[in-house]
C-alpha positions as CSV (number, residue, x, y, z in Angstrom):
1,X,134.8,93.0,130.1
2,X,133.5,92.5,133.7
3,X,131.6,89.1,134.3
4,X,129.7,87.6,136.9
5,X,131.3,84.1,135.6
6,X,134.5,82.9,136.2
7,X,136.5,82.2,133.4
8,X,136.0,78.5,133.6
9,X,132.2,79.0,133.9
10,X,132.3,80.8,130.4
11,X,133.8,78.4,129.0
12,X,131.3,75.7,129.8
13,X,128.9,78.2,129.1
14,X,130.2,78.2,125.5
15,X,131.0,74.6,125.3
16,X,127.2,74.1,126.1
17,X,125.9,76.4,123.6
18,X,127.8,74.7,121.1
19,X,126.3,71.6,121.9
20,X,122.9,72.8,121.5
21,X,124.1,74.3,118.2
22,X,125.3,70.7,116.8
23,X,121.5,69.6,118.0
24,X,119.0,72.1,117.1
25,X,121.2,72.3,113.7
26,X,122.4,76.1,113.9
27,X,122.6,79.2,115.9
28,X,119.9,80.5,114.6
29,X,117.9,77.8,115.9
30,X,119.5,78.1,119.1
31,X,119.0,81.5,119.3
32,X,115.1,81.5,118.3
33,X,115.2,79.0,121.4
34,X,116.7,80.7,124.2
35,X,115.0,84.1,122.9
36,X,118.3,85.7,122.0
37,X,120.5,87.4,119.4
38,X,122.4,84.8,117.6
39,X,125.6,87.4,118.3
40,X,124.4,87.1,121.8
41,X,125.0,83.4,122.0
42,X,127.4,82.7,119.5
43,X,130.0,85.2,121.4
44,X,129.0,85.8,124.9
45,X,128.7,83.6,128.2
46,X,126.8,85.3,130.7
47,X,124.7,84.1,133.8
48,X,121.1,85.0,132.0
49,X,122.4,82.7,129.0
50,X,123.7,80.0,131.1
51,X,120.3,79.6,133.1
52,X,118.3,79.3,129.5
53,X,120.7,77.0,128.3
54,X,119.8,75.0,131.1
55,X,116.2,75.7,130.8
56,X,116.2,74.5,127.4
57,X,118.2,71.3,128.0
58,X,116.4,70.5,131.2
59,X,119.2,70.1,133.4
60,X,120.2,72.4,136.0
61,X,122.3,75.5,135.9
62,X,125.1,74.3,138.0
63,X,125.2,71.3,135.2
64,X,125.9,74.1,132.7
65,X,128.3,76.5,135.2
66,X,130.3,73.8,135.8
67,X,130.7,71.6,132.8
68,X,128.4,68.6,133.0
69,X,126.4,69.7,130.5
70,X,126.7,68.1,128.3
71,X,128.3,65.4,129.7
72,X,132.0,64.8,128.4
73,X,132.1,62.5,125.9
74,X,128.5,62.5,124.7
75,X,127.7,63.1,120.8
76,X,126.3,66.6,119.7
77,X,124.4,64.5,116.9
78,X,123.4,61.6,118.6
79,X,123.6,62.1,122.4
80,X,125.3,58.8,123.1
81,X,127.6,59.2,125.5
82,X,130.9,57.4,126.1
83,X,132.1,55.8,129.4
């Protein structure tokens, strides 16, 4: 599959969806919320996602494309994060 993303990008891409999974308490959730399939985010990583992500968590997409959100360390239940 051809992406616009790096490989790296994806992966941060995923890592943030996750997040917001552990936070809004499912994918479907998740899903209803960034106005996508729950397949769409569960498995894919693309540029539209990645800029609704960011939307949503009101941060920036570069925060997403490159991996600071969320930040490393911070709790997907809580959001406390750790120096």
């Amino acid at each position: 599959m051809i992406s616009d993303l790096t490989t790296e990008e994806r992966a941060h891409v995923r890592a943030a969806a996750q997040f917001l999974r552990a936070r809004c308490g499912g994918w479907r959730e998740v899903a209803k919320a960034l106005r996508f399939s729950t397949d769409t985010v569960k498995k894919r990583a693309t540029p539209t996602l990645a800029l609704r992500i960011a939307r949503l968590a009101g941060v920036g997409v570069d925060d997403v494309l490159e991996g600071r959100f969320p930040a490393p360390g911070t709790c997907p239940h809580c959001g406390h994060t750790t120096p």
